[in-house]
C-alpha positions in Angstrom: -92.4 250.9 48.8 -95.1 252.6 51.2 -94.1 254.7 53.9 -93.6 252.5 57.0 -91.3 250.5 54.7 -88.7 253.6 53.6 -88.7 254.6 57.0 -87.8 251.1 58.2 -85.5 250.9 55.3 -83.6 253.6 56.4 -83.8 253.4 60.4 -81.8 249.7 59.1 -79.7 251.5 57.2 -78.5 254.1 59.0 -77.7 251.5 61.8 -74.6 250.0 59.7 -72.2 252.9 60.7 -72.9 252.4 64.7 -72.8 248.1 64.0 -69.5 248.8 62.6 -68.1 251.5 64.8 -69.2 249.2 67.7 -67.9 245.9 66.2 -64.8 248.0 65.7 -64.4 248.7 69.5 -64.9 245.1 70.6 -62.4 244.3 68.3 -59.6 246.8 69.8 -60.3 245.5 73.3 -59.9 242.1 72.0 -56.8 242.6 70.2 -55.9 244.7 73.9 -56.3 242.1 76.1 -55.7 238.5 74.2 -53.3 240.2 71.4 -51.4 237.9 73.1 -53.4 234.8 72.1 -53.2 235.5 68.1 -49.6 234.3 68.1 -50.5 230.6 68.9 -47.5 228.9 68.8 -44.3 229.9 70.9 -41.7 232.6 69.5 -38.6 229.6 69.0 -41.0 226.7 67.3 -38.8 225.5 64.4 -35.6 226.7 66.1 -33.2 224.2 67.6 -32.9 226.1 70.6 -35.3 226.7 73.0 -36.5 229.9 74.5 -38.4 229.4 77.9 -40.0 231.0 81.1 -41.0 230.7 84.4 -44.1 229.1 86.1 -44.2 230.3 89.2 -47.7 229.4 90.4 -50.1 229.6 88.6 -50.0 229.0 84.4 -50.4 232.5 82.7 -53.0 231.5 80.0 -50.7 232.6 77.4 -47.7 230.7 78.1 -47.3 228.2 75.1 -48.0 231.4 72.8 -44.2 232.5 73.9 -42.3 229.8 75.1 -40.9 225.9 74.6 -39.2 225.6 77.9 -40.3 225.6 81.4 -38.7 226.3 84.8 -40.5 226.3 88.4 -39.5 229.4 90.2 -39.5 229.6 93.8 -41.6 226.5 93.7 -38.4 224.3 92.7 -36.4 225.0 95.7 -36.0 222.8 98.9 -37.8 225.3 101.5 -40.5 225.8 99.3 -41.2 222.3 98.9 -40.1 220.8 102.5 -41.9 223.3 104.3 -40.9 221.4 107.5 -39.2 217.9 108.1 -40.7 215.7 105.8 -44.4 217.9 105.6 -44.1 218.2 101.6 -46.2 220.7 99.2 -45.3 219.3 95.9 -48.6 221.3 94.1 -46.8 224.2 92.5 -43.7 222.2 91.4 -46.4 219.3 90.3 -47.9 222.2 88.3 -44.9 223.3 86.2 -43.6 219.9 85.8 -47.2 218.5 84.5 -47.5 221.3 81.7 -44.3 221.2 80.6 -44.4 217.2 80.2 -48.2 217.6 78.7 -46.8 220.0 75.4 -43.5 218.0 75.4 -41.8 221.3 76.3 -38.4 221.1 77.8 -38.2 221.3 81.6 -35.8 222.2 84.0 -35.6 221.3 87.8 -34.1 224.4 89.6 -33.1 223.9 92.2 -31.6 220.9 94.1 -28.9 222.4 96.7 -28.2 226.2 96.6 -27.1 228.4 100.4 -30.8 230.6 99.9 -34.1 229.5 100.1 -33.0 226.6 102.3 -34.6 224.7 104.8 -32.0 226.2 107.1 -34.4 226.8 110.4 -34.6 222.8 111.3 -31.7 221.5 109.3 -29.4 223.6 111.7 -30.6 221.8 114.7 -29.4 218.4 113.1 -26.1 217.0 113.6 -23.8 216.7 110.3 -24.8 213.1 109.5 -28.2 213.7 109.5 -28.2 216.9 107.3 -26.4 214.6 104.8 -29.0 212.2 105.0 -31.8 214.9 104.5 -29.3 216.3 101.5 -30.0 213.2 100.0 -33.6 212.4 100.7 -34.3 215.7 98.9 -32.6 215.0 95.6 -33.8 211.3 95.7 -37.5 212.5 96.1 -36.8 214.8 93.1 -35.4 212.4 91.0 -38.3 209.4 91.4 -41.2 212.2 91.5 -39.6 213.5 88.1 -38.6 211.4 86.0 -38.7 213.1 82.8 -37.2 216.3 84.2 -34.7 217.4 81.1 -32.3 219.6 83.3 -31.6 220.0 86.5 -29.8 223.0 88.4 -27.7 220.7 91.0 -25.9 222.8 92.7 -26.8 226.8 92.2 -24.0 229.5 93.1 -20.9 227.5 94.0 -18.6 229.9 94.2 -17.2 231.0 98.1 -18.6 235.0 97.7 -21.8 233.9 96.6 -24.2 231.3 97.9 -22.9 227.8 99.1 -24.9 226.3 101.6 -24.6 226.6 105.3 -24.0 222.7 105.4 -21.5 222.2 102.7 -19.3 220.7 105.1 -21.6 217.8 106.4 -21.5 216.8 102.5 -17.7 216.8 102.4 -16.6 220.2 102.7 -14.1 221.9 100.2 -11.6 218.3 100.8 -9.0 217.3 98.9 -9.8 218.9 95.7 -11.4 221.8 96.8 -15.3 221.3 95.4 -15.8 217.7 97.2 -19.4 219.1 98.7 -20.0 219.9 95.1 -18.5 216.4 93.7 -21.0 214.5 96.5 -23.8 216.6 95.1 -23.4 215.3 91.7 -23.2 211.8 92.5 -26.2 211.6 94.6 -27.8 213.7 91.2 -26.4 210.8 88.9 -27.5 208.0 91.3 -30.9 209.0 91.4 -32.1 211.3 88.3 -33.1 209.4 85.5 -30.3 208.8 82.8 -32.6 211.3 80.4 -31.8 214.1 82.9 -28.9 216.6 82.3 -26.7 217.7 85.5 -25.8 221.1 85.1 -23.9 223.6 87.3 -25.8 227.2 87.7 -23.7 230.7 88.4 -24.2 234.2 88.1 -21.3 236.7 87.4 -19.8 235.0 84.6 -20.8 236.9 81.5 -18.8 239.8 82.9 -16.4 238.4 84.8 -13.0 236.2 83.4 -12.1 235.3 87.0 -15.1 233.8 88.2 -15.3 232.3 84.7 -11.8 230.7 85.5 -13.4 229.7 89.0 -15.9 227.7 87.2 -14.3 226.0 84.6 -12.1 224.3 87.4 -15.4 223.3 89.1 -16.7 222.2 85.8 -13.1 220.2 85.2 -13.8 218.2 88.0 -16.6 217.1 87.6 -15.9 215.9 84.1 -13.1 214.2 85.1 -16.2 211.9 87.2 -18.6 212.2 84.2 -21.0 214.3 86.5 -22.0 217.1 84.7 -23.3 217.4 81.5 -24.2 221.1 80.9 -23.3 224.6 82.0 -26.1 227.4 83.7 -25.3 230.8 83.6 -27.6 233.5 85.4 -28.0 236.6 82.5 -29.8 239.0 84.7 -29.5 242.7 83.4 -27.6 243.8 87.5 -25.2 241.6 86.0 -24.9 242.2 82.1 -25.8 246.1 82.1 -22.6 247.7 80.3 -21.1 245.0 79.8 -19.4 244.9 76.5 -20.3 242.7 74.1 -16.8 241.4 73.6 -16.5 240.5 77.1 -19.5 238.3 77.2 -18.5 236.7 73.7 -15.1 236.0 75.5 -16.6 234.1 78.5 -18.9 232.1 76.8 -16.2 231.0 74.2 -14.3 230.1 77.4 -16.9 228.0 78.7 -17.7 226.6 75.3 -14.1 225.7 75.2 -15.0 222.9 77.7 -17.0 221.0 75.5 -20.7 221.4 77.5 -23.4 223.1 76.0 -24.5 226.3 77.6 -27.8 227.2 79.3 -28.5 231.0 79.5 -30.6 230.2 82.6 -32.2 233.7 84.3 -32.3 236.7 82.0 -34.0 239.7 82.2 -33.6 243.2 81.4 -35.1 245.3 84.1 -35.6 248.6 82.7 -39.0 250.6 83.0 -38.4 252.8 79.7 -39.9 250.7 76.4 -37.3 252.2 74.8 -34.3 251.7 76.2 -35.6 247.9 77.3 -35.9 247.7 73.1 -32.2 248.8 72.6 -30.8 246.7 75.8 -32.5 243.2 73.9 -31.2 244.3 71.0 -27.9 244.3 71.9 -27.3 241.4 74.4 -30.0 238.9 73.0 -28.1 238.3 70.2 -25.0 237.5 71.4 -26.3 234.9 74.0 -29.0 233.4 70.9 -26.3 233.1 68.0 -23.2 231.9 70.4 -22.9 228.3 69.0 -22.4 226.8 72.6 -25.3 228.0 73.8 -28.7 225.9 73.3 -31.1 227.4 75.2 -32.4 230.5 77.0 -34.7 230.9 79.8 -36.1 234.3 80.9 -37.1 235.1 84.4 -40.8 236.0 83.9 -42.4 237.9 81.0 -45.5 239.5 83.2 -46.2 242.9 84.6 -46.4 242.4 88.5 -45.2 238.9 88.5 -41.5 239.8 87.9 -38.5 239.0 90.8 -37.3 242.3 88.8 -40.6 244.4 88.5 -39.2 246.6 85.4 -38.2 243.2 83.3 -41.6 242.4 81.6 -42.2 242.3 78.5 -46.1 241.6 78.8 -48.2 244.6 80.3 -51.1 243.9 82.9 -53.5 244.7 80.5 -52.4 241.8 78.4 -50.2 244.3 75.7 -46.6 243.6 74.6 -43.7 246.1 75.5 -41.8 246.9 72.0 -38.8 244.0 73.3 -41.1 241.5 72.9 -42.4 242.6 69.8 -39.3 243.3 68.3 -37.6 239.7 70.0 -41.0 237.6 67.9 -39.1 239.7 64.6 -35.8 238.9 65.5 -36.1 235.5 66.0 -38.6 234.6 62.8 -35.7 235.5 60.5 -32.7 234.3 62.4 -32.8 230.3 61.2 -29.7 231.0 58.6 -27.9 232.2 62.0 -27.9 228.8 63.1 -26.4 227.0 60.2 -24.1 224.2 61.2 -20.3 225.3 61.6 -17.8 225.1 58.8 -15.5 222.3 58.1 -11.8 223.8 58.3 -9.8 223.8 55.4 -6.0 222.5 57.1 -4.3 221.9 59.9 -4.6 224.7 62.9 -3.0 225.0 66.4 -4.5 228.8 68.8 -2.6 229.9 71.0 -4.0 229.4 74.9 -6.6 231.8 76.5 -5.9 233.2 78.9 -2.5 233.8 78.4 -0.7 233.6 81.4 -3.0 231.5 83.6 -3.7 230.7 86.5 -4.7 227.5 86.5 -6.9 227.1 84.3 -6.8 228.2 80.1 -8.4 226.8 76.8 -6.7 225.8 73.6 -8.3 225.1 70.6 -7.2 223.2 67.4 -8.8 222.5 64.2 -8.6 219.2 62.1 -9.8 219.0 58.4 -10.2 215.1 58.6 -11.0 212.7 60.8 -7.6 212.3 63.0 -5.7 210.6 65.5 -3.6 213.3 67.6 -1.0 213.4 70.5 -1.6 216.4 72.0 1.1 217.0 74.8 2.6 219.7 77.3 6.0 220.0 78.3 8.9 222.0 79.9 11.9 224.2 79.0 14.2 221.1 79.3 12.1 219.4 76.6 10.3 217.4 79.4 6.9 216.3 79.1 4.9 217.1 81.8 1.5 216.0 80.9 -0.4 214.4 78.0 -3.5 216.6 77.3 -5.3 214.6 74.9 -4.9 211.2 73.0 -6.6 209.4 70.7 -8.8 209.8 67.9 -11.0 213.2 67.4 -13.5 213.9 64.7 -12.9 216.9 61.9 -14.0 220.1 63.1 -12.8 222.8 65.6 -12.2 221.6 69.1 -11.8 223.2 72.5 -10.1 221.4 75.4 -9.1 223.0 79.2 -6.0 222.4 80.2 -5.2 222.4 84.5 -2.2 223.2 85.7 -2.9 223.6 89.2 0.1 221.2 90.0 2.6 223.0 88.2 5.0 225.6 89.0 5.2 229.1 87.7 7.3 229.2 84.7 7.2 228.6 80.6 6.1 225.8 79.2 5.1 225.1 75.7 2.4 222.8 74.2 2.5 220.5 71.1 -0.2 218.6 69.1 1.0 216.0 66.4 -2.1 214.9 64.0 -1.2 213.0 60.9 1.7 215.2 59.4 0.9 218.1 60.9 3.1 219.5 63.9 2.2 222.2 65.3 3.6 223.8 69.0 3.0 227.1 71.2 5.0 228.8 73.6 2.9 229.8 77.3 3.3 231.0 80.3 2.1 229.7 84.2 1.8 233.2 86.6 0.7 232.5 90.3 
C-alpha cells in the first residue's frame, strides 16, 4: 500500500466512530418524535372491546397506532354544526366520521340534544312549536348524513342538576312519566338513525354516586319499556372518579349492568400533571372499568399534550413521547385477553337478594339458572297478594339481572318469588320513601 493509500485508509477508517455516533443521534430523535409510530396497530386490536379517542379537528397522525373507536368532540354538537338557522359546517364532524368509517373503526355520534353547546341564541327567539321542529331537523340531518354511525349519545346529562336543555318543555316537558322530553328524543332517534345505530343515554356522576345511579336506571326503565335505548354512556372523568373507591364504582356499574344494556365508559381522563401519580391513578381505575363484564367499550377524552379539555390528562407529550400511563396501559392490555373469558355456567338454582335494599323506587335482583328455563318470577304483599309479575317466560342459562320499579307502590314489606322448574326460591324486601 503506498502512502496516499494508508492515509486514505485510515482518514476512512477513523470516520466509522463519527458515522455511528451520528447515525445513533438521528436514531434517538426518531424514536423521540415518531416513537409513537413503531406501535402500528392500536393498543385493544384482538380485544373484544374497544378503546377509542377523540377527533377534535384535525386527525393526529398517530391515531390508528392507539385507538379502534372514534368520537367527534366539540365538532359533534348542535351549535357547532348549526352555526346559525340552517347555515351548516359539517367539515370537522365529516372528518371524524370519514376516518373512522375508512379503518372500519367504531364511531360514535356525541351529541344529539344536551342543555350546553346549544344553539340557544336563535332557538330562544322561536316559539315552542318551532323549537320542536328544529329539535327534529337536527337529529334527522344526523341520522341521513350518517348512516353508518355505531353509537349515538341522544340525549347527554338528563338529570335536573346537571344539563337538560333550555327547551325541554317544547319537546314534552317532564309529562306524565316524568322523562317524556327524553322519551320524544328517542323516538325521533329511532325514526331516523339507521337500524345499525345504537341509542344510548350519556351521564356523568354515576361511578360515584348510587343516587343518581338510581335516577338513571328509572330513565333507562322507561325507555326500555318503548324499546328506545339500547346502551348506557357514562362520563369517567378523573373530577369525578378521583378517590372514589373502587368498590363503589364496581357497585354502580353492577347496578347498571343489572339492567341488561351494555355499558359505554364514554369520557375518561385522568388529569394529573405528575407521571407518577397519573401511572398509579390508571392503574387503579382502568381496570375496574376494562374487566367489568358489562362494559364493552372505553373512550378517552384526548391523549395529546395541549389538545386536552383537561390540560394535565395526556398521555402523549408535545414532543411526540409517551407519559409512563400510556406505556404502562399498551402492557396492561397486551396480557389481559384471559380477563375476558366468557362467564361461567352456574352449577344450581340461585335467587340474590335486591340491591339496594330498601329502595326507593328503583333496585336490581339477580337470579341464576343452570339450564335453559321457563320461570314465573313474581312480587307480592304481606297478605300473600300479588302485586306485580316481574318476569315471565322462558330465559336462557346463565346469570340474569332484571330492575324492578315500584314507583306505584306504597311504603311497606313486600317479598319476591321466582318459580323455575323445581326450584322455588323467595326473598323478603323492603319499599322506604
Amino acid at each position: 500500500m503506498n502512502e496516499i493509500g494508508f492515509f486514505r485508509h485510515r482518514i476512512q477508517f477513523s470516520l466509522i466512530p463519527i458515522v455511528i455516533h451520528a447515525f445513533g443521534k438521528i436514531l434517538l430523535v426518531c424514536l423521540t418524535l415518531f416513537g409513537s409510530q413503531l406501535f402500528s396497530q392500536p393498543l385493544a386490536e384482538g380485544h373484544s372491546k374497544f378503546l377509542g379517542n377523540i377527533i377534535g379537528g384535525s386527525i393526529p397522525a398517530n391515531f390508528d397506532s392507539y385507538w379502534n373507536q372514534v368520537i367527534p368532540e366539540n365538532s359533534g354538537k348542535w351549535v357547532s354544526v348549526e352555526i346559525g338557522r340552517d347555515m351548516y359546517e359539517w367539515g370537522g364532524l365529516d372528518a371524524a366520521y370519514n376516518y373512522a368509517i375508512d379503518r372500519d373503526f367504531q364511531y360514535k355520534h356525541h351529541t344529539l340534544i344536551w342543555g350546553q353547546q346549544q344553539p340557544w341564541r336563535w332557538l330562544q327567539t322561536l316559539d315552542s312549536l318551532e323549537q320542536a321542529e328544529e329539535v327534529e331537523e337536527w337529529i334527522r340531518l344526523v341520522g341521513e348524513r350518517y348512516p353508518e354511525m355505531d353509537f349515538v349519545d341522544v340525549v347527554n346529562e338528563p338529570l335536573p342538576n346537571h344539563a337538560p336543555p333550555q327547551y325541554k318543555d317544547a319537546l314534552g316537558g317532564d309529562g306524565e312519566t316524568g322523562w317524556d322530553w327524553v322519551i320524544w328524543c328517542f323516538e325521533k332517534a329511532r325514526q331516523y338513525c339507521s337500524d345499525t345505530t345504537k341509542l344510548l343515554l350519556n351521564e356523568y356522576n354515576l361511578l360515584n354516586s348510587n343516587y343518581n345511579t338510581d335516577q338513571i336506571i328509572g330513565i333507562i326503565h322507561l325507555l326500555k319499556e318503548r324499546g328506545l335505548i339500547d346502551g348506557i354512556g357514562i362520563q369517567g372523568h378523573y373530577t369525578e372518579l378521583r378517590n372514589v373507591q373502587v368498590s363503589t364504582i364496581n357497585n354502580n356499574l353492577d347496578k347498571l349492568a343489572a339492567t341488561g344494556l351494555p355499558i359505554y365508559i364514554s369520557e375518561f381522563e385522568v388529569d394529573l400533571a405528575d407521571d407518577n401519580a397519573q401511572l398509579q391513578e390508571y392503574q387503579r381505575i382502568f381496570p375496574v372499568l376494562w374487566e367489568h363484564p358489562g362494559v364493552k367499550g372505553v373512550t378517552l377524552w384526548g391523549y395529546i399534550q395541549y389538545q386536552m379539555w383537561k390540560p394535565n390528562g395526556y398521555l402523549v407529550r408535545a414532543d411526540g413521547t409517551e407519559r409512563p400511563a400510556l406505556q404502562w396501559l399498551r402492557e396492561y392490555l397486551s396480557g389481559t385477553d384471559v380477563k375476558e373469558s366468557p362467564e361461567l355456567i352456574p352449577v344450581d338454582y340461585a335467587l340474590y337478594q335486591n340491591c339496594p335494599n330498601p329502595f326507593n323506587p328503583i333496585t336490581s335482583i339477580s337470579f341464576d339458572l343452570p339450564v335453559k328455563s321457563n320461570i314465573r318470577f313474581v312480587f307480592y304483599n304481606v297478605l300473600g297478594e300479588v302485586v306485580k309479575e316481574i318476569a315471565k317466560g322462558e330465559y336462557e342459562v346463565g346469570h340474569h339481572e332484571i330492575i324492578l320499579d315500584a314507583v306505584s307502590l306504597a311504603t311497606g314489606v313486600y317479598f319476591y318469588k321466582i318459580e323455575a322448574g323445581g326450584f322455588v326460591g323467595v326473598k323478603k324486601l323492603a319499599i322506604v320513601k
